[in-house]
C-alpha positions, 0 to 999 in steps of 0.5 A: 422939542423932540416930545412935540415934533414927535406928535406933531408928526402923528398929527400932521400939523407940521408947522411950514418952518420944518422942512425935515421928516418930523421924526428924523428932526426928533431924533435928532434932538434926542440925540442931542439932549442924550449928549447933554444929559451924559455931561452931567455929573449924576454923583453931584445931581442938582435942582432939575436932574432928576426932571430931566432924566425923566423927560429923556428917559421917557423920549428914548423908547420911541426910537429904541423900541426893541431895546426895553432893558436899556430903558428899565437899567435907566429908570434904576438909575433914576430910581437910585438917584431919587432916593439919594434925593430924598424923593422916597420920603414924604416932603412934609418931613422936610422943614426947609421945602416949601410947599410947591416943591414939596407938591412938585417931588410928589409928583415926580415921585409917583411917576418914578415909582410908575415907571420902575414898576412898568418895565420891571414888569415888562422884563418879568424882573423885581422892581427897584421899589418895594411898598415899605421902603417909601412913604411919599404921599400921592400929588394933590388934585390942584390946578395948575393955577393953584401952584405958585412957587411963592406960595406959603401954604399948600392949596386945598386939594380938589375932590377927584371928581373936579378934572385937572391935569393930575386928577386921573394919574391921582385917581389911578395912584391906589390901583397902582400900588395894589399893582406894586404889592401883586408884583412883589407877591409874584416875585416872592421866593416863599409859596404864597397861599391862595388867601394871599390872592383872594386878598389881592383881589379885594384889595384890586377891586376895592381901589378901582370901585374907589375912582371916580365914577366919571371914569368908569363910566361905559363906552357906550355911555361915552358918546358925547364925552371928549374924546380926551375924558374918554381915552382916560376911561380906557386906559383906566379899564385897561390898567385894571384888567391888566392887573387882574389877569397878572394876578390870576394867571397862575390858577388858569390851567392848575387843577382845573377841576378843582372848583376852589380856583374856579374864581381866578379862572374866570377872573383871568379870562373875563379880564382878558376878554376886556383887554381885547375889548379895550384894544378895539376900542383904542383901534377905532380911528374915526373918533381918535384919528391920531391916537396910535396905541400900537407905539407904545410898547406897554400897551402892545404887551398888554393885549398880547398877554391877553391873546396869550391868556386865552390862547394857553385857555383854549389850547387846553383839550381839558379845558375845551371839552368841558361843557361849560365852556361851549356857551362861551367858546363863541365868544372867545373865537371871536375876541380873538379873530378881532384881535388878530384882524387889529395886528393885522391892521397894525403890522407894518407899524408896530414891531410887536405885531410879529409877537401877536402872530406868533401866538395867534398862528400857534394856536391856529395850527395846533386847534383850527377848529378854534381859530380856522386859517381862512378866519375873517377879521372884523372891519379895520380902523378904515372901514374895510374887513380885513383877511387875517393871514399867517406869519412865517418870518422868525421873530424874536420872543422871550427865551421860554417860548423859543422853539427848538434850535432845528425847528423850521417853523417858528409861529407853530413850536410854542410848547404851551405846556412850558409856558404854562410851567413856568408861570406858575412854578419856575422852579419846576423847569430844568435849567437847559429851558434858559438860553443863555446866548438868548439872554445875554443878547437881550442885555447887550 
């Protein structure tokens, strides 16, 4: 109940027996399923515990946005509780399940295994879930009327081209684990070579020309689609870049002059481009009225990497003075003035939009010849341009980019530098870079 009166008040389709706000009477059954779920006995879970934590694990974020480490420390609940179920491993090596609930824990399990990695990533910590520790299969592309729970034998699995409920999550399945094994190279201690990242990102590629090609289509392709087959595609593409530019990040400054890289370089800042052209697409409210992206923090931080990304790109004087680069600079001024025009849309309803101006007004005060104060935006999703402005109000941001304690103007004291550093070498920054007060607060 809490899920559904939670879009029907995106929608407005409130049903005239609710006389309460739609999502104050969410919260209120949150609350009450949270209380439920804190009288269970996780040691002793039976059939549908996990199901459940999932469902209220999925409900939370949406009234706790800020608060996306008590969301992660959940999932590793989740996590370990599915392992002791025996999630991780594949049904087929249990005899005495039958095969709709072995379909059923495959997909359960990749929505665990989903998430775990998601947040982790979000928090820039190791998820609980390595590759080589599961072996659980990826959910048959099945209808919901091939699942009978009497059923003997497991259905034939459609082709991924045949649209079910499953078959894009069972389409996105493989460039999700190459996702998994990019964060774990990430996370290594060990230097990984740069052949390590070339085969990364044979391995992304290879796993996304592999979807179907109905969801890969273009969006101007898209026109006469459903605007459901159509979000898909998006999201798809999004997910895609996402990963690519995670990969290359760290060979985006680093010797800039070295045409070894030069591939990564291009990589990280074409897929950052693409983000952008994904967060305009999902901003267009004449073909998805209802469609709210900014309410997800996942995505929100998606195309403030991708702003980030291209910001650190352009607030390099080395970078910018290199003749190649002035055929593209157009149109990186541009990516980024929609980007900002689209927070600025956004502002009162997204509470990582202060995240977005942060980066944007930093790079705007440092290189007004990139990003002018007096920039237009493009037409926002009710048809009218917008006049992008700045922001001055303190927000909170990841301790590397806080600036110094006496600073008095938040939005222009990112050390691009730092950021930079760190990314590609933690261990390079001196210890006084992490505030401990900072950190401890994140995990209260």
């Amino acid at each position: 109940m809490s899920i559904v009166l939670r879009f029907w008040g995106q929608d407005r389709h409130i049903p005239t027996e609710f006389t309460r706000d739609p999502y104050e009477q969410s919260e209120a059954f949150y609350q009450l399923a949270a209380h439920c779920m804190s009288l269970v006995d996780v040691n002793h879970p039976v059939k549908g515990t996990i199901e459940a934590q999932l469902i209220l694990l999925h409900a939370g974020p949406w009234f706790d946005k800020k608060d996306i480490t008590r969301t992660w420390l959940t999932a590793g609940d989740i996590v370990r509780l599915a392992m002791r179920m025996g999630y991780h491993r594949d049904p087929s090596l249990y005899p005495d399940l039958t095969p709709f609930e072995g379909e059923m824990r495959r997909r359960v399990w990749g929505f665990i295994y989903q998430t775990d990695l998601l947040f982790s990533f979000q928090l820039g910590l190791p998820p609980a879930v390595r590759s080589s520790e599961y072996d659980t299969a990826t959910a048959h592309n099945i209808t919901e009327d091939q699942l009978d729970m009497r059923m003997t034998a497991p259905p034939a699995p459609l082709a991924l081209t045949a649209p079910t409920y499953i078959s894009y999550i069972v389409a996105q399945n493989p460039v999700f684990r190459v996702f998994g094994d990019i964060v774990e190279t990430l996370n290594s201690l060990q230097p990984q070579p740069y052949s390590k990242t070339l085969e990364l990102d044979s391995k992304l590629s290879a796993a996304f020309a592999a979807t179907p090609l109905h969801l890969r289509r273009s969006l101007p392709d898209s026109v006469t689609d459903p605007p459901p087959l159509v979000l898909q595609r998006i999201e798809l593409e999004l997910f895609y870049h996402k990963v690519n530019c995670i990969l290359h990040r760290r060979y985006l400054t680093a010797h800039y002059k070295d045409s070894a890289f030069e591939s990564s370089r291009q990589a990280c800042v074409s897929s950052a481009m693409r983000l952008l052209t994904c967060q305009m697409a999902l901003h267009d409210n004449h073909r998805w009225p209802h469609h709210r992206w900014w309410s997800s923090s996942l995505n929100s931080h998606d195309f403030i990497l991708a702003a980030t990304i291209l910001c650190l790109y352009l607030s390099k004087d080395c970078v910018r003075d290199m003749a190649t680069l002035s055929p593209q600079l157009q149109d990186l001024q541009q990516a980024l003035r929609q980007s900002l025009a689209i927070w600025t849309d956004v502002r009162d309803a997204c509470v990582d939009a202060e995240k977005a101006f942060m980066i944007f007004d930093s790079l705007r005060r440092q290189h007004p010849d990139i990003l002018p104060h007096n920039s237009q935006g493009v037409a926002s999703s009710d048809g009218h341009s917008r006049t992008t402005g700045s922001s001055t109000d303190r927000v909170s941001a990841s301790p590397l980019l806080l600036p110094r304690e006496d600073s008095t103007d938040f939005p222009s004291a990112i050390d691009w530098d730092l950021w930079d550093s760190y990314v590609r070498d933690v261990e390079s920054l001196p210890l006084s870079t992490f505030r401990e007060a900072q950190l401890d607060q994140s995990l209260q």
